[in-house]
N, C-alpha and C positions, 0 to 999 in steps of 0.2 A: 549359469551363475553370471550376474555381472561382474566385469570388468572393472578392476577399482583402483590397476596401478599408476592410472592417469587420472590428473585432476580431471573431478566433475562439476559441472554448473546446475543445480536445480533449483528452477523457480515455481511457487505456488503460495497458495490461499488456504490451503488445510489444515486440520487442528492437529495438534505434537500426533493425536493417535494416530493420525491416518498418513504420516510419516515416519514409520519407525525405522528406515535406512538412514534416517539421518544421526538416528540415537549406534545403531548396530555400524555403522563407520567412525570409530574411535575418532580419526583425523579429520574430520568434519570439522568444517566451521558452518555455521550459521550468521547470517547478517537479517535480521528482520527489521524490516521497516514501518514502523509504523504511521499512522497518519490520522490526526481529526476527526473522529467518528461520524461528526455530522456533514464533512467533506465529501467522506467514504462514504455515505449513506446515500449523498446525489451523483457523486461518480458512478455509481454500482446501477444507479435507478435509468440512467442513461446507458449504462453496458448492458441492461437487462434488455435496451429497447433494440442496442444493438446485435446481439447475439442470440441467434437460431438457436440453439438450443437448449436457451432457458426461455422462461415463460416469461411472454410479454409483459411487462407494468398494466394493471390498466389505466390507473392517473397517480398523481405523487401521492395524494395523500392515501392510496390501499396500499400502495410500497414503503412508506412512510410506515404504517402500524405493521407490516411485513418484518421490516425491519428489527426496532423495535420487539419484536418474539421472538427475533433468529430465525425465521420463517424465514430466508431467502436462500439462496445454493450455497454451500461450503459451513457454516454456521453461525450466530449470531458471534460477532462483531467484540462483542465485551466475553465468552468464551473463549474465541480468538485468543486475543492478546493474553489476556488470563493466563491462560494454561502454557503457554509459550513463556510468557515471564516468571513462572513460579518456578522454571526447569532451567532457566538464562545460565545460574550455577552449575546443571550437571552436565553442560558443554562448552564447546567454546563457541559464545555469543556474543554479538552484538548489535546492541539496542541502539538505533535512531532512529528520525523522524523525518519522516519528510519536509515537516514545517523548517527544520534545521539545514535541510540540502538547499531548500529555497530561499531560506534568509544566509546562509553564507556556503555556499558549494563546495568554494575550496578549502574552508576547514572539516566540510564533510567527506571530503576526497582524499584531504589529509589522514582523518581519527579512520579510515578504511585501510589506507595503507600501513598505518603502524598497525591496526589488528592482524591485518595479512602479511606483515613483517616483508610488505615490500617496498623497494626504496624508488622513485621517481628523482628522473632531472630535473630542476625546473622547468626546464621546454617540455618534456612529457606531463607534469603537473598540470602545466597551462591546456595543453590539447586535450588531458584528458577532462578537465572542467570543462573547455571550451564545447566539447563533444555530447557530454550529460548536462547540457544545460536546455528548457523543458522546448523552447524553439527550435533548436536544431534537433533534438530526437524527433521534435512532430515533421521535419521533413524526410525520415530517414525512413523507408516501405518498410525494412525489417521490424522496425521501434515502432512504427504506428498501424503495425497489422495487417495491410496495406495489400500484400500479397495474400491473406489469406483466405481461401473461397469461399462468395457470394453465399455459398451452402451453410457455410457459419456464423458469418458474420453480414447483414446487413448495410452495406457501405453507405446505399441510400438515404441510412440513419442518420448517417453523422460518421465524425471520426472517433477512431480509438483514443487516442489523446485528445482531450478537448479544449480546458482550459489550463489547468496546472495550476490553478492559484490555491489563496488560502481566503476563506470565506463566501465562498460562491452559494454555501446554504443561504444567507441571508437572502438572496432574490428567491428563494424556495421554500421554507419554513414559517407557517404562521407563526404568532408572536404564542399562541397556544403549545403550538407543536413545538417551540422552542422551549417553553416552560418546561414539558413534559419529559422533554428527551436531558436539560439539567436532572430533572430529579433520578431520572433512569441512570444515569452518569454518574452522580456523587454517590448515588447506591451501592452502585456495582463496582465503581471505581477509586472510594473513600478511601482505601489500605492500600491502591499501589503509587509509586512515587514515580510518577510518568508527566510531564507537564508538556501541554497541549500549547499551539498558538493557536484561534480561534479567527484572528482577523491579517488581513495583509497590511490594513493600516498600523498594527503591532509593530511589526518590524520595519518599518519605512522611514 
């Protein structure tokens, strides 16, 4: 049996089903973070190139329609979020975004800490922004993978963390492919009240 008199940290990509410890731990919290589908779409196309043991991309655009079917590791992307927000009420969750860490950090650091009912001094507020902010994780081995063997991860590739911003699809998405992935979007995502930033020029 695991041990569950001490706090646990679990982090993952899987859908509610393929998590049910997180349902069977009454005292669970949940923080999901969600992020820009079509961010998430060239992040994931670059982790694919980096990571042994998924299948290599052949070029963006077969990853590109991959996506798009849920055809990639873990599951499509709009099930994801779905089925995690439709359950947000039978735990204690919380919904943010990544687009909202990187437009203002420390009110993200903040609305974290009242969920987790923990209190910061202002000097620990400060370091602890200072610390999660997306330049300093990318020099820290532990945050950007750094350590982990050549056997899994392809270093050669690139880094784990790569850019961090908001909009990077535009240098990757035809004006086609962008078309296509709106209609996919407002389809699947017309009923939940989730609001996206799409560009970094948004918030600047």
């Amino acid at each position: 049996m695991m041990d569950t008199s001490a706090p646990w940290t679990v982090s993952g990509r899987g859908t509610l089903v393929l998590e049910p410890s997180l349902l069977v731990l009454q005292c669970s919290v949940v923080i999901y973070v969600a992020r820009n589908p079509k961010d998430v779409l060239v992040s994931y196309f670059y982790f694919h190139k980096l990571a042994n043991m998924l299948e290599t991309p052949k070029d963006f655009d077969d990853f590109f329609e991959k996506f798009l079917r849920g055809d990639v590791f873990g599951c499509s992307w709009f099930e994801h979020i779905k089925t995690w927000y439709s359950h947000k009420d039978d735990m204690n969750m919380l919904f943010i975004t990544y687009e909202e860490m990187i437009q203002d950090l420390q009110s993200a650091v903040e609305r974290i800490c009242v969920f987790l009912g923990t209190e910061l001094s202002a000097e620990q507020l400060a370091s602890v922004v200072e610390h999660s902010t997306f330049c300093n994780m990318k020099k820290i081995p532990q945050a950007n993978y750094e350590q982990v063997s050549g056997e899994l991860l392809s270093h050669q590739q690139g880094a784990f963390m790569r850019k961090g911003t908001i909009g990077d699809w535009k240098t990757h998405f035809t004006v086609a492919q962008n078309e296509r992935f709106d209609e996919l979007f407002h389809r699947e995502m017309g009923d939940i009240p989730l609001h996206f930033i799409w560009d970094i020029r948004d918030i600047e």
